[in-house]
Residue frames as a rotation matrix with the C-alpha (Angstrom) as fourth column:
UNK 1
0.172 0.702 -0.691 44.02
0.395 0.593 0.702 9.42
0.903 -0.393 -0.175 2.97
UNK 2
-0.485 0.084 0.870 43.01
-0.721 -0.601 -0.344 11.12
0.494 -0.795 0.352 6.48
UNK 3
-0.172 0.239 0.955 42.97
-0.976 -0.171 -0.133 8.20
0.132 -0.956 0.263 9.07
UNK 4
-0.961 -0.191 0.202 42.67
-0.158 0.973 0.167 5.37
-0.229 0.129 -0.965 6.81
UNK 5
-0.231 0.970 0.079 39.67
0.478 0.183 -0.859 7.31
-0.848 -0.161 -0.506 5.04
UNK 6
-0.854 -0.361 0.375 39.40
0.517 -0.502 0.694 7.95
-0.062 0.786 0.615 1.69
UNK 7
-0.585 0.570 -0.578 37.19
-0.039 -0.731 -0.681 11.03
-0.810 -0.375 0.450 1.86
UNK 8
-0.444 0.367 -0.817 36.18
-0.896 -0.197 0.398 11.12
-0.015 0.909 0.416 -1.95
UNK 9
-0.847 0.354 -0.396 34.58
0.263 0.927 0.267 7.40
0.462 0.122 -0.879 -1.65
UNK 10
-0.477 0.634 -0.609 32.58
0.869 0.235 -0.436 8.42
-0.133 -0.737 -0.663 1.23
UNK 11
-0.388 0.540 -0.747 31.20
-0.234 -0.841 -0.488 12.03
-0.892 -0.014 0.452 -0.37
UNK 12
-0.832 0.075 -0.549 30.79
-0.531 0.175 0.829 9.90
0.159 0.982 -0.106 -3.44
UNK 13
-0.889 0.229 -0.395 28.43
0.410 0.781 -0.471 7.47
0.201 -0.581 -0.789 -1.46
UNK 14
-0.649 0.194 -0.735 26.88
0.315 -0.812 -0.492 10.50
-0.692 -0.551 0.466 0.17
UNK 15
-0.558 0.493 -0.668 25.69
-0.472 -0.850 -0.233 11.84
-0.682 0.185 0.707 -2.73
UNK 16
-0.671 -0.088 -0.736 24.69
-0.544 0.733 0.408 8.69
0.503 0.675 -0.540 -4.63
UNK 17
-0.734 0.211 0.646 22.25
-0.456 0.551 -0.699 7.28
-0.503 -0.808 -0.308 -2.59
UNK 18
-0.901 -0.340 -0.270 20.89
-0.428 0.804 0.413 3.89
0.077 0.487 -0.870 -3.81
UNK 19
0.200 0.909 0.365 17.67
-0.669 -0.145 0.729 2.40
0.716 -0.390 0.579 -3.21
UNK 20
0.525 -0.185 -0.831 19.58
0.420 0.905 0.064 -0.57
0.740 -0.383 0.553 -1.81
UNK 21
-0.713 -0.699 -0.055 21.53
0.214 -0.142 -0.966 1.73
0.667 -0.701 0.251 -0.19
UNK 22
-0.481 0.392 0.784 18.25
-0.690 -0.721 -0.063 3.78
0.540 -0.572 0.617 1.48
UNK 23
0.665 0.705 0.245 16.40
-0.705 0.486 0.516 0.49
0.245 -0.516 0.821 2.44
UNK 24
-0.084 -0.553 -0.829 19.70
0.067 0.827 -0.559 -1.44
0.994 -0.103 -0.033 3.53
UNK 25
-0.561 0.306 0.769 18.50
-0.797 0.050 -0.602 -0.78
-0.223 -0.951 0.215 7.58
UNK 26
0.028 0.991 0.131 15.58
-0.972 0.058 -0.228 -2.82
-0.234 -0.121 0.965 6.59
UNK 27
0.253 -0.082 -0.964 16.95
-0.765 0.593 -0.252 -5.42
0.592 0.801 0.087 4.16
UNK 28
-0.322 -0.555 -0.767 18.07
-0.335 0.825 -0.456 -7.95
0.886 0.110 -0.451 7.02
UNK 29
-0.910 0.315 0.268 15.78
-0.222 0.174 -0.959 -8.05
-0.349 -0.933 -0.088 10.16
UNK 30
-0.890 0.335 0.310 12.99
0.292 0.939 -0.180 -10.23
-0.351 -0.070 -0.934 10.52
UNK 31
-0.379 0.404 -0.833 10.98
0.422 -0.725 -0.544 -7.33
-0.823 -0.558 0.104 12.24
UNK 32
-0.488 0.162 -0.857 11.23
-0.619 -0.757 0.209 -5.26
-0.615 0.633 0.470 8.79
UNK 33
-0.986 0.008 -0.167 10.88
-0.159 0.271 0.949 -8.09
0.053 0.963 -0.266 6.27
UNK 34
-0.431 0.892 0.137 7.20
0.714 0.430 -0.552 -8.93
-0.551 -0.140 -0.823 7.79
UNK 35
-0.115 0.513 -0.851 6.36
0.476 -0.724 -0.500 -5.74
-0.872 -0.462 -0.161 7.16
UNK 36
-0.410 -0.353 -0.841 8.05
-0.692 -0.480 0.539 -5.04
-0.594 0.803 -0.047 4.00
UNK 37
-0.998 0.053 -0.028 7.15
0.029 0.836 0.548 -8.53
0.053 0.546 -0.836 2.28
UNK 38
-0.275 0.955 -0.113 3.08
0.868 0.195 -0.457 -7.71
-0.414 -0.224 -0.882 3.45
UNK 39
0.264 0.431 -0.863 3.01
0.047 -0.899 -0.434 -3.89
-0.963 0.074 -0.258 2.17
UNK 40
-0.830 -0.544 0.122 5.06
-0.099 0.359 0.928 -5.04
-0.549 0.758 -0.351 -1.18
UNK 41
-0.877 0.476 0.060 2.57
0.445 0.761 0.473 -7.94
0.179 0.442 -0.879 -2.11
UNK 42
0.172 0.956 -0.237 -0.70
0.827 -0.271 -0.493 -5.55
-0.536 -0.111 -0.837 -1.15
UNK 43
0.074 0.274 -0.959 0.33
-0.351 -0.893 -0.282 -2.89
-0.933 0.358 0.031 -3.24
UNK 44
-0.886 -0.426 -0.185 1.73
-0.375 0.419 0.827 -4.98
-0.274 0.802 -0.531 -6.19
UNK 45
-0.675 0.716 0.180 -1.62
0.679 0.698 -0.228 -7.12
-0.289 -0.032 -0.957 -5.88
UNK 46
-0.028 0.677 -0.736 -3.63
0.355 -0.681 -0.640 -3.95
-0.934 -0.279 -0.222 -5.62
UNK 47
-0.510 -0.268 -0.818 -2.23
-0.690 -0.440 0.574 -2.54
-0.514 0.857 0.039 -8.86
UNK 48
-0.993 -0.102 -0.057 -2.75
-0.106 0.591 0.800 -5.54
-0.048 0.800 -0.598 -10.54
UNK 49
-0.670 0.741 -0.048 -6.41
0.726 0.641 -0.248 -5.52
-0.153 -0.201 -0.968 -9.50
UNK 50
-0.143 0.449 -0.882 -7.08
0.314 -0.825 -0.470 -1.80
-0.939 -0.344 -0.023 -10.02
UNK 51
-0.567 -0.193 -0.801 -5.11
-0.565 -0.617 0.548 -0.21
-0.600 0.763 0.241 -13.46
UNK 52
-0.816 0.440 0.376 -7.66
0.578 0.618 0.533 -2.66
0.002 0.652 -0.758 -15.38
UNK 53
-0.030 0.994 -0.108 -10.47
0.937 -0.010 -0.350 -1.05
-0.349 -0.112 -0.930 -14.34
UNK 54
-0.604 -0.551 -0.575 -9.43
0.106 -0.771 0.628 1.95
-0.790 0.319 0.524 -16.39
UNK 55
-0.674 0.275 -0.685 -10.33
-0.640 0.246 0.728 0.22
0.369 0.929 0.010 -19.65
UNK 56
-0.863 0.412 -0.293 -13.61
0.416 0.908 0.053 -1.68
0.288 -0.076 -0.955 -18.05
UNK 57
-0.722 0.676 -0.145 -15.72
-0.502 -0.657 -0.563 1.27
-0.476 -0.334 0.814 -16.93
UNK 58
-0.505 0.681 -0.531 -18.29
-0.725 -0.001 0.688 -1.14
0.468 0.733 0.494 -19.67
UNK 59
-0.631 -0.275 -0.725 -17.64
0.000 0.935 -0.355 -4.02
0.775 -0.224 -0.590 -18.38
UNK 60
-0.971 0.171 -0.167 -18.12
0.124 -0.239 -0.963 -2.63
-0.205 -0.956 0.211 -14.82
UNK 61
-0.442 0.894 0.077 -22.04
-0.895 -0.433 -0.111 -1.55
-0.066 -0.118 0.991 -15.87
UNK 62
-0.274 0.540 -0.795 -22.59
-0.445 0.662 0.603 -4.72
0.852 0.520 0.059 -17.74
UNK 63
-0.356 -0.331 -0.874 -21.67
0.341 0.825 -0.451 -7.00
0.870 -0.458 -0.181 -14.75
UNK 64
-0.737 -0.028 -0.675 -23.25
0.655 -0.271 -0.705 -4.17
-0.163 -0.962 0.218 -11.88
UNK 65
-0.354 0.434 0.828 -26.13
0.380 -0.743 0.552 -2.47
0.855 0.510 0.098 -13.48
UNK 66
0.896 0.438 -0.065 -26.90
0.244 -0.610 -0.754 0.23
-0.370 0.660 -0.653 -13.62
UNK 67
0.365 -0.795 0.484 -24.60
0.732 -0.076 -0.677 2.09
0.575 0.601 0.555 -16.01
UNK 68
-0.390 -0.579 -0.716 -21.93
0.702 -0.690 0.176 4.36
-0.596 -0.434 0.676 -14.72
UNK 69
0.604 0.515 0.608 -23.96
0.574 -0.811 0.116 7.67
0.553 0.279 -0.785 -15.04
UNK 70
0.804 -0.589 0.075 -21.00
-0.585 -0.808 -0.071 9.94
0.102 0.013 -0.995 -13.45
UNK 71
0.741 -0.616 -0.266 -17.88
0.399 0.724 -0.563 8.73
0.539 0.311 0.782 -14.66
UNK 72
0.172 -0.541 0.823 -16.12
-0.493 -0.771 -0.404 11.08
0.853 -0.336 -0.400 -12.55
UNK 73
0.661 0.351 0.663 -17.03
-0.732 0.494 0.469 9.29
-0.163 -0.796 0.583 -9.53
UNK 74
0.956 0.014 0.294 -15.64
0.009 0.997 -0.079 6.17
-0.294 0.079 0.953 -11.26
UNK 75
0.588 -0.809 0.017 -12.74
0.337 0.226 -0.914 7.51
0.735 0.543 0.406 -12.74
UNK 76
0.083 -0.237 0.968 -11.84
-0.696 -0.709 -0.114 9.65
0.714 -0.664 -0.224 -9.59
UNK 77
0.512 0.001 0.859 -12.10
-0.811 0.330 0.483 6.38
-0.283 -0.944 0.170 -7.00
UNK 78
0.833 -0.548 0.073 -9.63
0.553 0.830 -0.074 4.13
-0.021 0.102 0.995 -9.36
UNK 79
0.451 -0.787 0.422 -7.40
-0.030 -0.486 -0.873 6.86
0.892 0.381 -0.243 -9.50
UNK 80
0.187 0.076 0.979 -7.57
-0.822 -0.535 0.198 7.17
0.539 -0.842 -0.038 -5.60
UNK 81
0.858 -0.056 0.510 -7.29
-0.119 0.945 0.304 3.36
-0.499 -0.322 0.805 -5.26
UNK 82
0.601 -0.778 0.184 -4.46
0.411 0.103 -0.906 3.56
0.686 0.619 0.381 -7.96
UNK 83
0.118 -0.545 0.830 -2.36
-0.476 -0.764 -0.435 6.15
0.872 -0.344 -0.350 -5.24
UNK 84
0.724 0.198 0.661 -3.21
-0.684 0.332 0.649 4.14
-0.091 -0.922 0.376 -2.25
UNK 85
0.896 -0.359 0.261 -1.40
0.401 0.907 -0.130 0.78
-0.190 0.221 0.956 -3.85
UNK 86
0.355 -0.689 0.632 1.58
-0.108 -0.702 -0.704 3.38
0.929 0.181 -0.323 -4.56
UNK 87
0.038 -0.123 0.992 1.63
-0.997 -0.074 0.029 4.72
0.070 -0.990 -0.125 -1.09
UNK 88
0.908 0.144 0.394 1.58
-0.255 0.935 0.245 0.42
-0.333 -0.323 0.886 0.07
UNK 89
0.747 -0.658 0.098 4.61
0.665 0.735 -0.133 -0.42
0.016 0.165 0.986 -2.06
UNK 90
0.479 -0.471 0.741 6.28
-0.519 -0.833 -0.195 3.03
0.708 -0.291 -0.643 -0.78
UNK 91
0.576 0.298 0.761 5.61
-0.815 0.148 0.560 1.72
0.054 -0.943 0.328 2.61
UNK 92
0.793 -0.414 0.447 7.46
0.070 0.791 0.608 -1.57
-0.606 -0.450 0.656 1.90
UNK 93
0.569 -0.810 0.144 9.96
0.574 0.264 -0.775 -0.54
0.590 0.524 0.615 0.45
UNK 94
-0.852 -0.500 -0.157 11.43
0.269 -0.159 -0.950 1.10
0.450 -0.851 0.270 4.26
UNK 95
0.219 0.614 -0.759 8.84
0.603 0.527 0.599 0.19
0.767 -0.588 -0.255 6.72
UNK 96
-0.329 -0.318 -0.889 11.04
0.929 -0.279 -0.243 1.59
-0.171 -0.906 0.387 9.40
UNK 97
-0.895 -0.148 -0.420 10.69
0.151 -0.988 0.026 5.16
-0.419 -0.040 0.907 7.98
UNK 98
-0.578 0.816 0.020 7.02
-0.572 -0.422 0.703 5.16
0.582 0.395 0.711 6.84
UNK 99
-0.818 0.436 -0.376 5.98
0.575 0.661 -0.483 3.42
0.038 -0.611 -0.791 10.16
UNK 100
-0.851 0.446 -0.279 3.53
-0.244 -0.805 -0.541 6.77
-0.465 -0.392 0.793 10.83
UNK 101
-0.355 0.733 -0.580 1.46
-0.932 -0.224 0.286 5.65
0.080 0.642 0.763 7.77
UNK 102
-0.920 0.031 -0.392 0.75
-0.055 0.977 0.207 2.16
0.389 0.212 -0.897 8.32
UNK 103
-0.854 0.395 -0.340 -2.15
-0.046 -0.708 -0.705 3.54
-0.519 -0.586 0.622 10.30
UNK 104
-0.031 0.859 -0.511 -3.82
-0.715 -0.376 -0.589 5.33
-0.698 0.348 0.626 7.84
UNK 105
-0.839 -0.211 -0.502 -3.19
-0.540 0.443 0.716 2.40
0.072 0.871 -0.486 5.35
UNK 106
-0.875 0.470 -0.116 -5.16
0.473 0.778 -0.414 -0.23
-0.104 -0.417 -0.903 7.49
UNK 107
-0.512 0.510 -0.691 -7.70
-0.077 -0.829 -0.555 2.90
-0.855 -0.231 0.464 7.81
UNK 108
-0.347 0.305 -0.887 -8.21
-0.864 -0.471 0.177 3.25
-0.364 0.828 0.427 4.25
UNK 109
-0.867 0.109 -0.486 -8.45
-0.113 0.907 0.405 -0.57
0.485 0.406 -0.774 3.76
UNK 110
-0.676 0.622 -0.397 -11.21
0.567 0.094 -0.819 -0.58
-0.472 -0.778 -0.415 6.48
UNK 111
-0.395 0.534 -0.747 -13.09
-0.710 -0.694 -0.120 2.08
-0.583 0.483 0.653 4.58
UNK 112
-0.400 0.613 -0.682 -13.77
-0.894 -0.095 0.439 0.20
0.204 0.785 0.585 2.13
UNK 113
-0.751 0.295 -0.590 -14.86
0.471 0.867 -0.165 -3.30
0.463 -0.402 -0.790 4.18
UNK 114
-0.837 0.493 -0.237 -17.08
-0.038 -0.484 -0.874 -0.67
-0.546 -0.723 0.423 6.05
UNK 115
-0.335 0.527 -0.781 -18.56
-0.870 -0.492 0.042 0.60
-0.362 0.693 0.623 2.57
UNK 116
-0.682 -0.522 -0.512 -18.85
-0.694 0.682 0.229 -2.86
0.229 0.512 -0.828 1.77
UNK 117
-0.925 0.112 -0.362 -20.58
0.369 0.490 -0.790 -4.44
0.089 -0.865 -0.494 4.41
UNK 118
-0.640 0.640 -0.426 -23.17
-0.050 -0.587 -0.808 -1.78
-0.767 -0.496 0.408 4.45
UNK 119
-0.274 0.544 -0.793 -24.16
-0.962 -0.160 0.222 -1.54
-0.006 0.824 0.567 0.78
UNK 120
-0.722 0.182 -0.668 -24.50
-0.088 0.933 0.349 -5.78
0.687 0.310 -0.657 1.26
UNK 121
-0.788 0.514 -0.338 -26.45
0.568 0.398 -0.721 -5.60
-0.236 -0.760 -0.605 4.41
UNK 122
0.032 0.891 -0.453 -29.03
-0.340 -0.417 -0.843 -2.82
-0.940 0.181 0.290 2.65
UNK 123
-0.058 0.395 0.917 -29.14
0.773 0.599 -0.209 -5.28
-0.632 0.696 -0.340 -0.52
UNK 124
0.932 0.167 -0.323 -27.79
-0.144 -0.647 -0.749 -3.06
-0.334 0.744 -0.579 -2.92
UNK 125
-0.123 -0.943 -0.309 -24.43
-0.992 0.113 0.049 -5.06
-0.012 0.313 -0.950 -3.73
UNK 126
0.410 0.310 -0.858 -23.96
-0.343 0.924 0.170 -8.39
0.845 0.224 0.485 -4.88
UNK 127
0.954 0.172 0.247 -22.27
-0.292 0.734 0.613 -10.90
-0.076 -0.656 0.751 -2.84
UNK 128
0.663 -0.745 0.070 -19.19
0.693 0.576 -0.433 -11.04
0.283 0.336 0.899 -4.54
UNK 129
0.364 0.392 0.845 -18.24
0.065 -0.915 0.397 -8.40
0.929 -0.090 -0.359 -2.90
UNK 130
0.966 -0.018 0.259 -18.17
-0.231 0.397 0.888 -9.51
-0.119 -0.918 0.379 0.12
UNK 131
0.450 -0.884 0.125 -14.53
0.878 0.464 0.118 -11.43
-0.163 0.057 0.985 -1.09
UNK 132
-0.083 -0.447 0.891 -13.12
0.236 -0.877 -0.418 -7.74
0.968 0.176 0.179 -2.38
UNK 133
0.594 0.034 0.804 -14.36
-0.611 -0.631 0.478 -6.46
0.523 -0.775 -0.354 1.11
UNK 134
0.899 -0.436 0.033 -12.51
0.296 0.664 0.687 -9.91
-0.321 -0.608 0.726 2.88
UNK 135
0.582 -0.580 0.570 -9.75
0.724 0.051 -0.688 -9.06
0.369 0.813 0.449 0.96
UNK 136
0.197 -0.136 0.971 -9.38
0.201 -0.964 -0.176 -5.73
0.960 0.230 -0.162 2.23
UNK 137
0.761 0.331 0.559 -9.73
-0.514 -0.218 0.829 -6.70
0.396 -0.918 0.005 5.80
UNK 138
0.752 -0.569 -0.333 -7.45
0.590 0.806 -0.045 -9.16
0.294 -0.162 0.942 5.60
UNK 139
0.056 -0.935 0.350 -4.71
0.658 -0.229 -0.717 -6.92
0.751 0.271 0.602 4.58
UNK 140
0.303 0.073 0.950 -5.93
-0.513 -0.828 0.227 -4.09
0.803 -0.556 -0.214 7.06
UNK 141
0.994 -0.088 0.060 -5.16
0.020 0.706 0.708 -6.81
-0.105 -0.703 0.703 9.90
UNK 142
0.705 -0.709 0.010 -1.99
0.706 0.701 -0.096 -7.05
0.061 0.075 0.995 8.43
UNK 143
0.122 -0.306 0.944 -1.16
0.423 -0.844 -0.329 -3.95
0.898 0.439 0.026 8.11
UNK 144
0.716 0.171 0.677 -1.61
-0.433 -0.652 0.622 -3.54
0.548 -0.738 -0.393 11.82
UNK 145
0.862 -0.508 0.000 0.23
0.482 0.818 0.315 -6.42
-0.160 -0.272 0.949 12.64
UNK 146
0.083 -0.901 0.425 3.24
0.721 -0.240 -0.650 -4.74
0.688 0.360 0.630 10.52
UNK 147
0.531 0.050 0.846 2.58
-0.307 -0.919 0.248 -1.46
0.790 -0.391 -0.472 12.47
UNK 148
0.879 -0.067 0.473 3.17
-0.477 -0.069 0.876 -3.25
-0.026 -0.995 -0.093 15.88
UNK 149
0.910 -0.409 0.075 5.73
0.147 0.484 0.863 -5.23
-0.389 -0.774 0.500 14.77
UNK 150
0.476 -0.477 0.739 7.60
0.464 -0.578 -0.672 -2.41
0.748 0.662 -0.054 12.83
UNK 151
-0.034 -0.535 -0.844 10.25
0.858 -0.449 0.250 -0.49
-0.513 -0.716 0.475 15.26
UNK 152
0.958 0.252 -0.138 10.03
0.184 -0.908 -0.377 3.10
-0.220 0.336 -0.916 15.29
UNK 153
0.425 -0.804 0.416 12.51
0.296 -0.311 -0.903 4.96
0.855 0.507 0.106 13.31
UNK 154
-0.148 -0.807 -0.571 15.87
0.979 -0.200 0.028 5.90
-0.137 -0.555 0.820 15.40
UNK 155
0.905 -0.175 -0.388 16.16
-0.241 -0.962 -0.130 9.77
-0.350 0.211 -0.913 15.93
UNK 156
0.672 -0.610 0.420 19.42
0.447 -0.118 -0.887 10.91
0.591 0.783 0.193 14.11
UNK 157
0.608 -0.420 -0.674 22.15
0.557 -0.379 0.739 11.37
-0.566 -0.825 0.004 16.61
């Protein structure tokens, strides 16, 4: 021991890095948990509302005619909604260090309240709708909220 440091613990550490260890900045201020505990539960939520729509692409015509005449389209914007809910429970799982994206998160939620909004106000979407687009807005709100009350990362002294 050098100093009352056992070196081999601390390059063992070093190279071992935990997830508890990478998100233990985060794991005990208020500041983080809003943030974490709001980007968590929107991606987790998301998932659970998207990877269905994999296996429903029928469904989805029955319940929205017309039929899905370019599945591409369809399979190509759950796949993109599938990555987003990723990227969300990235985000809470160290807030502090993916503050940059919270941004484009809210962004991307907003997209689709935009797309939303419009296709209901030219009467070419139902109404239910309208709750998927509330949905989304909600979280975009929150998502700023987290932004502002997310401290930027420390530089590395």
């Amino acid at each position: 021991m050098n100093g009352g440091v056992d070196h081999r613990r601390t390059w063992a550490r070093r190279e071992t890095p935990t997830l508890r260890r990478l998100c233990k900045p985060i794991l005990g201020t208020k500041l983080m948990q809003f943030g974490r505990r709001v980007f968590l539960i929107a991606g987790i939520a998301g998932l659970i509302l998207t990877v269905p729509a994999y296996f429903l692409e029928g469904l989805t015509a029955t319940i929205n005619p017309s039929a899905v005449e370019h599945p591409e389209f369809y399979y190509g914007f759950v796949g993109v909604v599938v990555v987003w809910q990723l990227v969300y429970v990235l985000i809470g799982l160290n807030p502090v260090r993916f503050r940059p994206v919270m941004p484009l998160a809210a962004l991307a939620k907003l997209s689709f309240v935009g797309t939303v909004v419009t296709l209901f106000v030219m009467e070419r979407i139902r109404p239910l709708w309208l709750g998927f687009g509330v949905f989304d807005g909600t979280f975009a709100v929150l998502f700023l909220v987290s932004y502002a009350r997310t401290p930027r990362e420390r530089p590395v002294e």
